[in-house]
N, C-alpha and C positions, 0 to 999 in steps of 0.2 A: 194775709195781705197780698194785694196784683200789684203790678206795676203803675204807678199814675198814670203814666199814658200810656196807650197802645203803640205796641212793637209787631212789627213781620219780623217773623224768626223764615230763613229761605234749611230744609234740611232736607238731606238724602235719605230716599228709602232705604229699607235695609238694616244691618248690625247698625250701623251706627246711627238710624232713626232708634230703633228698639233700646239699644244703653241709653242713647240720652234723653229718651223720653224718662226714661227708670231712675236717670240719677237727678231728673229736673220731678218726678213724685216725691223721691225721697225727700227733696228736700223741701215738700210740703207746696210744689205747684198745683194745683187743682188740675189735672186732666183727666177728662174722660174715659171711661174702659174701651169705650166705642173706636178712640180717639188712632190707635193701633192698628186699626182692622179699616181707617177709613179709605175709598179707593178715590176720594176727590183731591183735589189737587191744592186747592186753596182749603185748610181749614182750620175754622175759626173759633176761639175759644176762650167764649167773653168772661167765662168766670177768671180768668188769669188776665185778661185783655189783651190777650194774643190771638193775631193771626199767624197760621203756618202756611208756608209755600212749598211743598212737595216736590222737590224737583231732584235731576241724575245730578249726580255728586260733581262733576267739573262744571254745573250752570252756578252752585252755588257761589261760589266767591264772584263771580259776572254780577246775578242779583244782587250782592251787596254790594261792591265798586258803585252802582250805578243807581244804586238807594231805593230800587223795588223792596228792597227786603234790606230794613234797620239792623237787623244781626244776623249770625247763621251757623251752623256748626257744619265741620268739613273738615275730611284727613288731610293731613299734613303733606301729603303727596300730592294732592291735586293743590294744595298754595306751593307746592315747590315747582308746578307743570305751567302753571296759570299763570303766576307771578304778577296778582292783580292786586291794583293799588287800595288794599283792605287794613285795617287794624288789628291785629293776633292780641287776642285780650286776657287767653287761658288754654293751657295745654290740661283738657278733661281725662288725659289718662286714659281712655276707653277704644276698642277697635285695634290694640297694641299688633303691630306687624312688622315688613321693616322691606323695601326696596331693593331687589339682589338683582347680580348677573349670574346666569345661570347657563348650563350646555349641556351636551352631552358626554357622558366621562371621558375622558381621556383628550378633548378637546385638544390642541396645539395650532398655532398661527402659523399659516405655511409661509409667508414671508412675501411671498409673491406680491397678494393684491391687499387693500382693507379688508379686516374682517369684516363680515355684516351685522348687525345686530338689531333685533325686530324688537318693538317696545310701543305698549300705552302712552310713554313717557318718551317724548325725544328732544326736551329740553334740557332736563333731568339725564339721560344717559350720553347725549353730546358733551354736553358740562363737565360729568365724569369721568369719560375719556380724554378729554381734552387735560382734565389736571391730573393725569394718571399718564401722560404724556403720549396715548396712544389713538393713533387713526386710524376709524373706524368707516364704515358707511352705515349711518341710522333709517330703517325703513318702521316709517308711524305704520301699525295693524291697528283695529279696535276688539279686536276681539279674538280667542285662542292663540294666545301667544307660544303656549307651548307647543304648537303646530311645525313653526317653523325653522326647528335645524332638524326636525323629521323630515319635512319634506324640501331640505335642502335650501330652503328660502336665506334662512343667514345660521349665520356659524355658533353664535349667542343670540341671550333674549335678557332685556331687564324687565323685571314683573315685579308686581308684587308678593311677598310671599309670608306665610301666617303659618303655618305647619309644615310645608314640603309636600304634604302630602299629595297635591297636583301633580307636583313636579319627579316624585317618584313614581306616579302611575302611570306617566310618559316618559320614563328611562331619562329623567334630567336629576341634574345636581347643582346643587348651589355652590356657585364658584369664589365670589367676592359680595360683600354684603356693603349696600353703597350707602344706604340711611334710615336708622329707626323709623319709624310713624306712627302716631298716634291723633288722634280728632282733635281739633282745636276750636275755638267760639274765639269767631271774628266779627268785628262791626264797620259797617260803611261811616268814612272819615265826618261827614255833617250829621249823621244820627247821634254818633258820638258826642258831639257838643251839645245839641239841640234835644235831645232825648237824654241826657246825661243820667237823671233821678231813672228814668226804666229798664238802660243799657245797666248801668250800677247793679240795679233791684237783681235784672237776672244773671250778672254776673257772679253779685257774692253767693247768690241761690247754689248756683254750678261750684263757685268756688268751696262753700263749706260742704258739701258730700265728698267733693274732692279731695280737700283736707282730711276726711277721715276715713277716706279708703287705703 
């Protein structure tokens, strides 16, 4: 059984393309083998009556706000960075990591100025500081976070973090662990009503492998 009507699902390349593709077979969606491997950006996949939207992990929740794309799957950090006006309709359990501060050992606050702290997330690590009662200076990086208390840039870094294992092959440690994560399946607020019967269809889809992992 597809959905009655067709849905845009908007998802990230990646771990978290790969599990939820695997946990949307299991539970008997028809997708292609091909479907994995494809390098297009829109695809489509009538035997389910789904189109896919391929896009970097923080356009997703944008796509869906804004009703390009009816539902979408997306780590729980980029809806905590984004804070876009979406509906959170299932936490799939899958991509499990968790949002740290992180330094070099022995770190200490000299007292003097802000600490600095370089981060993917400077919504997310202002917030933290701020109800941890401490002032910080946040510099937004995109990319090699663990770079910078190497090269003196700031004193900490918030990152994401799944093993450590990054973070010990750059002489870092993880200091304070600021929030689990895990991938969630959100839907833009008018799909939601208006699509109801095919938001449903792949929800409890997601929902019952869910349940039994």
């Amino acid at each position: 059984m597809n959905a009655k009507e067709k849905l845009i699902v908007a998802m990230p390349k990646g771990r978290i393309f790969e599990e939820a593709a695997d946990l949307l077979r299991k539970a008997g969606v028809p997708l292609p083998p091909e479907f994995d491997d494809s390098r297009k950006l829109i695809v489509p996949v009538p035997e389910a009556n789904l189109d896919f939207i391929l896009a970097k992990p923080t356009d997703v929740p944008t796509y869906v706000e804004y009703g390009v794309a009816d539902i979408g799957v997306v780590g729980k950090d980029v809806l905590l960075e984004e804070n876009r006006d979406v509906y959170e309709l299932l936490d799939l359990q899958i991509s499990r990591c968790r949002i740290s501060v992180a330094g070099l050992p022995g770190w200490k606050p000299s007292g003097s100025s802000a600490p600095r702290v370089a981060t993917k997330y400077p919504h997310v690590a202002s917030k933290y500081f701020r109800e941890q009662g401490q002032q910080v200076e946040v510099i937004k990086l995109n990319g090699s976070i663990e770079l910078a208390p190497l090269i003196g840039l700031a004193d900490r870094i918030v990152d994401i973090v799944s093993t450590g294992r990054t973070l010990k092959e750059n002489g870092l440690v993880e200091l304070e662990e600021i929030v689990p994560i895990t991938t969630r399946l959100i839907a833009n607020r008018v799909s939601y009503r208006m699509k109801s019967e095919a938001v449903d269809y792949i929800y409890e889809k997601f929902a019952s492998i869910v349940e039994e992992r």
